[in-house]
C-alpha positions as CSV (number, residue, x, y, z in Angstrom):
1,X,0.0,0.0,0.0
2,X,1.2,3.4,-1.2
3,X,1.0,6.4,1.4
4,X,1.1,9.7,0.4
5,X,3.7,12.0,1.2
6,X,3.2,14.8,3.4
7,X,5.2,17.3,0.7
8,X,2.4,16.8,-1.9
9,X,-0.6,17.6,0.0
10,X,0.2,21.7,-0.5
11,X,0.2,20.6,-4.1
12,X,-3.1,18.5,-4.0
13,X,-5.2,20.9,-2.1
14,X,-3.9,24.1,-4.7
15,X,-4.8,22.0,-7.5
16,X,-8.1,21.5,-6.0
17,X,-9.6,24.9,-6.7
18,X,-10.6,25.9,-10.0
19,X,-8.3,28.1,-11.9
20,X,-10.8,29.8,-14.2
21,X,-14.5,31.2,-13.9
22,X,-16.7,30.6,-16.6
23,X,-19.9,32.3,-15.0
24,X,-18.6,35.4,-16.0
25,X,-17.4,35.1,-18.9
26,X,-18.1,37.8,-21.5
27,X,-18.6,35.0,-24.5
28,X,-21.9,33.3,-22.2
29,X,-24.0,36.7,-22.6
30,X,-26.2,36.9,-25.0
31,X,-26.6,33.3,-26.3
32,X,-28.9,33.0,-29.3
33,X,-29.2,29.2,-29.6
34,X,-27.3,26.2,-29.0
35,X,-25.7,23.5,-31.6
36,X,-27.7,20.3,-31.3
37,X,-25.4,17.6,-31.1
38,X,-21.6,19.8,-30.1
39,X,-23.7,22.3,-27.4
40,X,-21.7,25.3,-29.3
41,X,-23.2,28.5,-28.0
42,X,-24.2,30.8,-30.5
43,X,-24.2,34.2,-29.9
44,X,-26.5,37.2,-30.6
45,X,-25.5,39.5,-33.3
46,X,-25.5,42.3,-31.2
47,X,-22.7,39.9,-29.1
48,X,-20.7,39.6,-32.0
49,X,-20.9,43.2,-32.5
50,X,-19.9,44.3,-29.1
51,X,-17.0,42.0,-29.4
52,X,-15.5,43.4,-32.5
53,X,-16.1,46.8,-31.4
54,X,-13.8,45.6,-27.9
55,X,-11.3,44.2,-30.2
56,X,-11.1,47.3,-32.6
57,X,-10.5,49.7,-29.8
58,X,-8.6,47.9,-27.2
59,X,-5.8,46.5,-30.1
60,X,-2.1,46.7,-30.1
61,X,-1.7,48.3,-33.7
């Protein structure tokens, strides 16, 4: 029988909680429909919009 080792439980327990949060995120707003079979959200048009605009004024060039 295998015992853990006292040096991994920091590890274990850090890896535990979740890194990202999805209930937030800007790309669940606004979802139109969903694919049948793959569960792809698609967004509103007005979504799609406001993303584009984000990008166009928040870019690097």
């Amino acid at each position: 029988m295998t015992e853990k080792s006292s040096s991994n439980q920091p590890k274990e327990k850090f890896m535990a909680n979740p890194i990202e949060r999805h209930d937030t995120a800007a790309w669940r707003a606004d979802i139109k429909e969903l694919k049948a079979e793959s569960k792809v959200a698609i967004p509103t048009e007005d979504s799609v919009d406001e993303a584009k605009d984000w990008v166009d004024t928040n870019s690097l060039s």
